[in-house]
C-alpha positions as CSV (number, residue, x, y, z in Angstrom):
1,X,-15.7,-4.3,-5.6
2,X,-12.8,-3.0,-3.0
3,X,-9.6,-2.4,-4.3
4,X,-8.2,-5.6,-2.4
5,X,-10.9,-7.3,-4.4
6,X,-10.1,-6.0,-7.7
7,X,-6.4,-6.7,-7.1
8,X,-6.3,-10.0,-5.3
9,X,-8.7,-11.5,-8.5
10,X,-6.5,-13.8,-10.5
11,X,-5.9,-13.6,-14.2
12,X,-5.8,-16.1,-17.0
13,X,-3.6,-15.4,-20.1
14,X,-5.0,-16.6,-23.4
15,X,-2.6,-19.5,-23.3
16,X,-4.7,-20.9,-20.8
17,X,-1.9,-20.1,-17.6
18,X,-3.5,-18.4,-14.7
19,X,-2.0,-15.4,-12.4
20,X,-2.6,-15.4,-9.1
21,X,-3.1,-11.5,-8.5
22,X,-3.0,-8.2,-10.8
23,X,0.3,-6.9,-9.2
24,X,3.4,-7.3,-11.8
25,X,7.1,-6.5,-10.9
26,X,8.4,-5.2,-13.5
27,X,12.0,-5.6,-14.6
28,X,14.3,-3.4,-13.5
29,X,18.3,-4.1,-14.2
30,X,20.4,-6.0,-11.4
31,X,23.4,-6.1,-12.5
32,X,24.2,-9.4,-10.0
33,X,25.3,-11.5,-13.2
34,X,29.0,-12.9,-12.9
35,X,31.3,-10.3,-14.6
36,X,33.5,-13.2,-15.8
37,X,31.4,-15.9,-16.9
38,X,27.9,-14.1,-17.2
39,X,26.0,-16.7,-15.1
40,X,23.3,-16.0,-13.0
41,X,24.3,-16.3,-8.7
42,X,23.0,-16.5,-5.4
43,X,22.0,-13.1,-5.1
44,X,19.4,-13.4,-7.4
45,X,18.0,-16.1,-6.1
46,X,18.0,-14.4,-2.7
47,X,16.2,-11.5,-4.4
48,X,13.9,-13.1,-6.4
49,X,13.0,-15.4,-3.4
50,X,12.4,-12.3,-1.1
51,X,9.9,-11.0,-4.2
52,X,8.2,-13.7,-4.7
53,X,7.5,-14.4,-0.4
54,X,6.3,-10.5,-0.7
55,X,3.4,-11.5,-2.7
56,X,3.9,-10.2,-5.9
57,X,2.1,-12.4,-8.8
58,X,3.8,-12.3,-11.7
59,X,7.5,-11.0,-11.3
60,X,9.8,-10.1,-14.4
61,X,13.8,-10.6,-14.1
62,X,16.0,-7.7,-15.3
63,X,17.1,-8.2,-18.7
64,X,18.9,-11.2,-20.0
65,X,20.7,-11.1,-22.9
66,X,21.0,-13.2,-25.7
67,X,24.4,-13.2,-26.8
68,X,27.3,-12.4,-24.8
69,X,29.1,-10.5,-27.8
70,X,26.0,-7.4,-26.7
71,X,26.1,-6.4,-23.2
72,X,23.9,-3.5,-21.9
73,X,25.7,-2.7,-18.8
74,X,28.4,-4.9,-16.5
75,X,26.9,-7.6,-14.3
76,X,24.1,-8.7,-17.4
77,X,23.4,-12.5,-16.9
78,X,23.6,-13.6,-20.6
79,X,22.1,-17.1,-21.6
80,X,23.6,-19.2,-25.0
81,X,22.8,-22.4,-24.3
82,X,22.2,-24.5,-21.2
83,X,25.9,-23.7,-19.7
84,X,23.8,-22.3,-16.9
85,X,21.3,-24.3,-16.7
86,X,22.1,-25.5,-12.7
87,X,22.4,-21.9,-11.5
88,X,19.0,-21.0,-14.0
89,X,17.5,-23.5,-11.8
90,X,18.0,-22.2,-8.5
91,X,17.1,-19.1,-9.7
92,X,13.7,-19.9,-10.8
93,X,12.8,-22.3,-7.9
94,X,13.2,-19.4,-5.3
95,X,11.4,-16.5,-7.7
96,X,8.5,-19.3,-8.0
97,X,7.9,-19.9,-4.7
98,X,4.1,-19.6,-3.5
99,X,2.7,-20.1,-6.1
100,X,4.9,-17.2,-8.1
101,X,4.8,-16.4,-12.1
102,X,8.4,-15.4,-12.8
103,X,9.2,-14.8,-16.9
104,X,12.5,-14.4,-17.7
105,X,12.8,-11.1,-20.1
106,X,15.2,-11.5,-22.8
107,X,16.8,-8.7,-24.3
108,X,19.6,-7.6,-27.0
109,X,21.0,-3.9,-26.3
110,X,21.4,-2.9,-30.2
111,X,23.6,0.2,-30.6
112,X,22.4,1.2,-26.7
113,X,25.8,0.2,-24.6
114,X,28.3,2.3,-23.5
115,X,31.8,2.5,-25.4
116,X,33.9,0.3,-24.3
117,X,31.4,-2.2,-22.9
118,X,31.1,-4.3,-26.5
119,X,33.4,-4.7,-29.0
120,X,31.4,-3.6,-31.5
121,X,27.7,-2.2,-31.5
122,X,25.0,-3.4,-34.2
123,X,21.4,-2.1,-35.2
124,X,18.8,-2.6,-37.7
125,X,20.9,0.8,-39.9
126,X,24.4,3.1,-38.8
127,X,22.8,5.9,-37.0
128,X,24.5,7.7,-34.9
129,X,23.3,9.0,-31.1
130,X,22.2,12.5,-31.0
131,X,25.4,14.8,-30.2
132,X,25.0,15.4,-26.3
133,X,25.2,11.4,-26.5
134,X,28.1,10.6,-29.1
135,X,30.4,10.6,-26.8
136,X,29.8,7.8,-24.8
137,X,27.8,5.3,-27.1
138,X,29.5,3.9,-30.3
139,X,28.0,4.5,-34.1
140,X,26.8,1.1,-34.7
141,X,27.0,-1.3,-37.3
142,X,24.1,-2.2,-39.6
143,X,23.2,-5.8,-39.1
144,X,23.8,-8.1,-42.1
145,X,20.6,-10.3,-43.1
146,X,22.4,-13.3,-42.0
147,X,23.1,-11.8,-38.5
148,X,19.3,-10.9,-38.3
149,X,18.1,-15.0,-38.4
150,X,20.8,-15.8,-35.9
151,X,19.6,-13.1,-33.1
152,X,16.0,-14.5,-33.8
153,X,17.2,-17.6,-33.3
154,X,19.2,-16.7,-30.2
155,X,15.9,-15.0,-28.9
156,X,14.1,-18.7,-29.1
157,X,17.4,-20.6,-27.4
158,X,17.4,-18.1,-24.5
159,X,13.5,-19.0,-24.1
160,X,13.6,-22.1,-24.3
161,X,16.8,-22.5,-21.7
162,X,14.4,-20.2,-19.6
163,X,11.5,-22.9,-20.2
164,X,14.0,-26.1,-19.1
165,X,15.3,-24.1,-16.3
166,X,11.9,-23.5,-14.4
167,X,10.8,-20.3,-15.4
168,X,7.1,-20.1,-16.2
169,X,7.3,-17.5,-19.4
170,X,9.2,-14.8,-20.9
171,X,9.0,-11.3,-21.7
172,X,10.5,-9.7,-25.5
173,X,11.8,-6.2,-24.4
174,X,10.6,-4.5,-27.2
175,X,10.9,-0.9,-25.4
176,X,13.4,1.8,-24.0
177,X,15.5,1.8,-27.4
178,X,17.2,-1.5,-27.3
179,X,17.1,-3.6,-30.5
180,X,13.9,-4.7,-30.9
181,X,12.7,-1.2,-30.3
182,X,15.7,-0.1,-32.6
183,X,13.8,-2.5,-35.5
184,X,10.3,-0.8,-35.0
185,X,11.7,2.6,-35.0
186,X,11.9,5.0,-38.4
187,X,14.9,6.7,-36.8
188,X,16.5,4.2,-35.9
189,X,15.9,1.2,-38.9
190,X,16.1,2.6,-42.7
191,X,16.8,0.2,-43.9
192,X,15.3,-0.7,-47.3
193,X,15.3,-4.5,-47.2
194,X,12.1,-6.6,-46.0
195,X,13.3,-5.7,-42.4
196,X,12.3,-1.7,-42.9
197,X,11.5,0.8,-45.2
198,X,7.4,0.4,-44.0
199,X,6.1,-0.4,-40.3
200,X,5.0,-3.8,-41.7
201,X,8.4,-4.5,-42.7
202,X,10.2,-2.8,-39.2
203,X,7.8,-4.8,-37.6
204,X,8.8,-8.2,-39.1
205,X,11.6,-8.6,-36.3
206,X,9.5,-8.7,-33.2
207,X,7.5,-11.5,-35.1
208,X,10.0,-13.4,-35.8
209,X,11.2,-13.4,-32.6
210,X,7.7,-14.0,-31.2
211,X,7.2,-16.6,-33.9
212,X,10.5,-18.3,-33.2
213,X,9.7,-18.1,-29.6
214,X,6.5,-19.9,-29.9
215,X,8.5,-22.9,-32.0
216,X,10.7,-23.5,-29.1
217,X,8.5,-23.2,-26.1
218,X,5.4,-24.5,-27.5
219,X,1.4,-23.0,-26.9
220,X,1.2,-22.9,-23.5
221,X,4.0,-21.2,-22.0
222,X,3.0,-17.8,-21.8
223,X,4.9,-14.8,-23.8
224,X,4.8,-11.1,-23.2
225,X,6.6,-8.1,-24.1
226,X,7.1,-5.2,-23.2
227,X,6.8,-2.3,-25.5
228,X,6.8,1.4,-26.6
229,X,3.8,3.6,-27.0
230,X,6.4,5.8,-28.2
231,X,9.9,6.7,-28.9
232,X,9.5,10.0,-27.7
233,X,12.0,11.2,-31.2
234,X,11.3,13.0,-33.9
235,X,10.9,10.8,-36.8
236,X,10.9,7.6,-34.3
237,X,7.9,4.9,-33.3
238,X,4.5,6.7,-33.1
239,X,1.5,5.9,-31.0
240,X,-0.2,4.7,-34.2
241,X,2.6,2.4,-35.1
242,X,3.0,1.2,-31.4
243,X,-1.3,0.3,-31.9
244,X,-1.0,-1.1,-35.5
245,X,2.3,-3.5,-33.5
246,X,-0.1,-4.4,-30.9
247,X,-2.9,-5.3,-33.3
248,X,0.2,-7.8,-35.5
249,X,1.1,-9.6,-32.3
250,X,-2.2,-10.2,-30.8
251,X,-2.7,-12.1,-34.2
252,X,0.4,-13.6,-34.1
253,X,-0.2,-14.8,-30.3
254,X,1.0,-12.5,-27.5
255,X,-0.3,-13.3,-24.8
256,X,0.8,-10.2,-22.3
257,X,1.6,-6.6,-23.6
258,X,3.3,-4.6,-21.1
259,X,3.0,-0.4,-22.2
260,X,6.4,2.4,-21.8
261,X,7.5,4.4,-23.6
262,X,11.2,6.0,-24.6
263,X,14.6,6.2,-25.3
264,X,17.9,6.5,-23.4
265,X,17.9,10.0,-25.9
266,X,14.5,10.5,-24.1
267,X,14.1,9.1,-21.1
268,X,9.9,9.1,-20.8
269,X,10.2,6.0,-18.7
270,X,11.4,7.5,-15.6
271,X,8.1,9.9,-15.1
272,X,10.3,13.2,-15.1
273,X,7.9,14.8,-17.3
274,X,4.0,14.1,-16.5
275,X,0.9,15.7,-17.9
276,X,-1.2,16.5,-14.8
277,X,-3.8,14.4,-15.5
278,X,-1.7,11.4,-15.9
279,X,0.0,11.9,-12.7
280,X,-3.3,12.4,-10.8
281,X,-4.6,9.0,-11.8
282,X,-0.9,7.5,-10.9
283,X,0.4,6.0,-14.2
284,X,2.7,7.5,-16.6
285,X,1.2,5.9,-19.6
286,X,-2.6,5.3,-18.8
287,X,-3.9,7.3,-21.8
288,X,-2.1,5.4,-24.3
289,X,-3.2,2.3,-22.5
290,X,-7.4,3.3,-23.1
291,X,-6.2,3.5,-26.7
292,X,-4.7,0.2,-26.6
293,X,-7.5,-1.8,-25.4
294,X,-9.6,-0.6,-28.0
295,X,-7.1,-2.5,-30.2
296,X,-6.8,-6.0,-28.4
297,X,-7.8,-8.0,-26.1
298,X,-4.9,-9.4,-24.7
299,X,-3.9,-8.3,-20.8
300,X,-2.4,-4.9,-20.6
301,X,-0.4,-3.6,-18.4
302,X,0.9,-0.1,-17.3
303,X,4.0,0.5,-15.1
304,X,5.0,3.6,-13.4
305,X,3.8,6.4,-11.0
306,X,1.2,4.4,-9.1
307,X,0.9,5.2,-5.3
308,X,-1.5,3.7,-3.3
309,X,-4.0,0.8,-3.7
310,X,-6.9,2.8,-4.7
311,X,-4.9,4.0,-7.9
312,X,-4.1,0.8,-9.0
313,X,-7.4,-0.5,-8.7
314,X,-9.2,2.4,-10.3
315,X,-6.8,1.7,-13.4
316,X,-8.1,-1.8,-13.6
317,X,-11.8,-1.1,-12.9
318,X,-11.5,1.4,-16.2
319,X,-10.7,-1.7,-17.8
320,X,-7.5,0.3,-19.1
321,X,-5.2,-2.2,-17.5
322,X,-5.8,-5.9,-16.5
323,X,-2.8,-5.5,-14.5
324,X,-0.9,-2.7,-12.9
325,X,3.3,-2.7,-12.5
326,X,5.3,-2.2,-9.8
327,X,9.1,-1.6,-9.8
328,X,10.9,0.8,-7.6
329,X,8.7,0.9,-4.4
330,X,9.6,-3.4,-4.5
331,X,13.3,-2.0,-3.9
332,X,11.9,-0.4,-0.9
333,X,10.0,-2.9,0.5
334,X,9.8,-6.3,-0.9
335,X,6.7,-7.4,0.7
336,X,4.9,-4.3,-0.2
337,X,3.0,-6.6,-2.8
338,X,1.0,-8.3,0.6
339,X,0.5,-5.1,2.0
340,X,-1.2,-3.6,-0.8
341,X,-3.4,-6.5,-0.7
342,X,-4.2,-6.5,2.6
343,X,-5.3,-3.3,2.2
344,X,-2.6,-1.3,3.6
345,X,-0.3,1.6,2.4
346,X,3.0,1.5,1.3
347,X,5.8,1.8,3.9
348,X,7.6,4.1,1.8
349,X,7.1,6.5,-1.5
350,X,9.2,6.4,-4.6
351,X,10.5,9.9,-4.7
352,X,12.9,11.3,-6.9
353,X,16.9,10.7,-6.1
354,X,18.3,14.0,-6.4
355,X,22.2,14.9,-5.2
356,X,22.3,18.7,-5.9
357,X,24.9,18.1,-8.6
358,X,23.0,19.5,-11.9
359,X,24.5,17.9,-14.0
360,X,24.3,14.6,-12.7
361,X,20.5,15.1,-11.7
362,X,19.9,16.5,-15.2
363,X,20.8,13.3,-16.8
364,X,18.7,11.0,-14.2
365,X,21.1,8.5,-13.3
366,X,20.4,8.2,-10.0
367,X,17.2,6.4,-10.5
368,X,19.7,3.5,-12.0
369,X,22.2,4.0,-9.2
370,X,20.2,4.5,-6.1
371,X,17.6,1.7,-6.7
372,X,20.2,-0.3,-8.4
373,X,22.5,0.0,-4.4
374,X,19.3,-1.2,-3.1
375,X,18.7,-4.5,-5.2
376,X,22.3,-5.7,-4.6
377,X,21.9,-5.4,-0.4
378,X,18.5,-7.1,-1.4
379,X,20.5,-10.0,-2.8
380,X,23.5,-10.4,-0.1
381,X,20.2,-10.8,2.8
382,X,20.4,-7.2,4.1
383,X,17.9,-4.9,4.0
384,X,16.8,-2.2,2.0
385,X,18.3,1.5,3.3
386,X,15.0,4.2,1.8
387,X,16.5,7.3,3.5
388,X,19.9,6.9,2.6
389,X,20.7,10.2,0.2
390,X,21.6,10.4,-3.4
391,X,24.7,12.3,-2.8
392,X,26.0,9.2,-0.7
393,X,25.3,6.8,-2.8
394,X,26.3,8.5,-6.0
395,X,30.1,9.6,-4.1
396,X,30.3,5.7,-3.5
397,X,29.6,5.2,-7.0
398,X,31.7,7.1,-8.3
399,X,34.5,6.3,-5.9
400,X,33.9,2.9,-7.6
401,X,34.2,3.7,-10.9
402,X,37.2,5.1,-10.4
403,X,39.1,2.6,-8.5
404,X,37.7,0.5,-11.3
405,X,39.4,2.3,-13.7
406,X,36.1,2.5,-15.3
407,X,35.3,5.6,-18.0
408,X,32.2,7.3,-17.0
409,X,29.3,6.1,-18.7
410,X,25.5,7.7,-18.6
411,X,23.5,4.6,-17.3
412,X,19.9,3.9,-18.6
413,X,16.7,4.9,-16.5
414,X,14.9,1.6,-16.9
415,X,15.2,-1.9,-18.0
């Protein structure tokens, strides 16, 4: 088979729904909630409506969070209850046109949000960020058990308002160091209650959730997550605990795993550091992926570092991946999804934002800041800008923050 072939085929979930083609979006943060009220608005309908004309088969929002008390970063669209249910809907009729999947992913930060942001932080146990880090994010509080059943809870409102609204699944974010990730961690959870203490306890949350999930929305709405194949910390989530999780929620009824890896303490998502052989076939997290399907059956997918059409193919043809991930090169060109399937190249190359200020490149946040410029002109109809520099946008940026009278705060890599 061609690679068009191979990526036009559709693919059915095991709750019985059926993708049209094997190229994901992946979520990367907007930041185009309302900073007042939290509600989703007609930028991101705009942008989800460009993505899903571009081709793209299954597309995955940004995170949404489940309780407006944890904010990850300004501009989060946070769902309650159905308060938003009218501006949901317009949402989830433009990223579901032509025949679109669009899943809502549905997040909780933990003790990963900038001072400041939150009023308080909370995590599975009170550990403090590694000392480079202190300063901007908060020691957290240890969750109480009674807190713990109302953020599972929270976790199944938010789907199902997703559900009533018009999206056609969900995604957990069980990666990148926010709470659920907090739960699975050793670091990050010692706790010696049934929620930690083992893996088969630290994994109890993300079942829950998934289990809570399934009550609202009912067996054939589909549910993925996305999730770790490693922290990345000493002491934190191993690749054998990630493949032991995987094994628990193919049981308990997952029906797509998504594969990261990382930390905002160690930032593996952004591709910084690649072996050579992972970057040659085009994925950052390929290898772990070949493990993974030894464990399950369920569709896997891989984002990250994938170039041309060929790659992604040859990832799915290994029968690694049953899908491959986009993310940053759909900032660049939203209709890149068509042109990979009509067998063309990309317009453009994701290439790393750099603005010659060490400090600022050392800690990466220009691949939030840069892609995250591009998203918003995405949303207000105007188009993309690929050769504007990093220095530009970063001096805007900061110009901002300041007039904002915002303190400086080290953004995360990846949603």
């Amino acid at each position: 088979m061609s690679a068009v072939e191979i990526l036009s085929a559709p693919l059915t979930l095991p709750c019985g729904v059926t993708v049209k083609n094997r190229l994901l979006k992946s979520a990367m943060s907007e930041a185009l909630g309302d900073h007042r009220t939290a509600a989703p608005g007609m930028a991101l309908s705009r942008l989800y409506g460009a993505w899903a004309d571009g081709g793209i088969g299954l597309c995955i929002t940004g995170n949404v969070m489940i309780d407006a008390r944890a904010l990850g970063e300004p501009g989060n669209v946070v769902i309650e209850d159905d308060r938003h249910l009218a501006t949901l809907r317009a949402w989830a009729e433009a990223g579901t046109r032509n025949g679109t999947a669009l899943w809502m992913q549905l997040n909780h930060p933990g003790k990963q949000c900038p001072k400041g942001l939150n009023r308080e932080t909370v995590s599975p146990s009170a550990v403090p960020f590694k000392k480079d880090m202190a300063a901007l994010f908060a020691t957290p509080r240890a969750l109480r058990e009674d807190e713990i059943h109302d953020l599972i809870r929270r976790f199944g409102e938010a789907a199902a308002q997703a559900q009533a609204a018009g999206f056609t699944g969900v995604q957990i974010h069980g990666a990148h160091g926010y709470l659920v990730s907090q739960f699975l961690s050793p670091h990050h959870n010692r706790r010696e209650d049934d929620w930690g203490g083992t893996p088969e306890k630290r994994r109890r949350f993300v079942l829950a959730v998934l289990t809570e999930i399934r009550r609202r929305v009912g067996p054939a709405f589909p549910i993925g997550i996305k999730l770790n194949s490693a922290d990345f910390q000493r002491g934190g989530f191993t690749e054998d605990e990630s493949l032991d999780t995987i094994r628990a929620l193919t049981a308990a009824g997952i029906d797509l795993v998504e594969i990261s890896g990382g930390t905002y303490e160690a930032p593996a998502m952004t591709g910084i550091k690649q072996k050579d052989s992972t970057r040659a076939r085009e994925a950052y997290f390929i290898d772990f992926a070949a493990k993974a399907r030894e464990a399950t059956t369920v569709p896997l997918v891989v984002t990250g570092g994938f170039r041309s059409a060929e790659g992604m193919a040859q990832a799915i043809h290994s029968g690694a991946v049953d899908m491959v991930g986009l993310a940053r090169g759909l900032a660049l060109e939203t209709d890149l999804p068509k042109r990979l399937l009509a067998g063309q190249a990309p317009r453009y190359h994701v290439r790393p934002i750099r603005t010659r200020i060490p400090m600022v490149d050392r800690m990466a946040i220009m691949e939030v800041v840069w892609y995250t410029r591009q998203l918003h002109r995405i949303g207000r109809g105007l188009p993309p800008q690929p050769e504007v520099s990093g220095l530009r946008v970063f001096l805007g940026y900061a110009a901002k923050s300041i007039w904002h009278g915002a303190r400086p705060q080290r953004l995360r890599a990846a949603s």
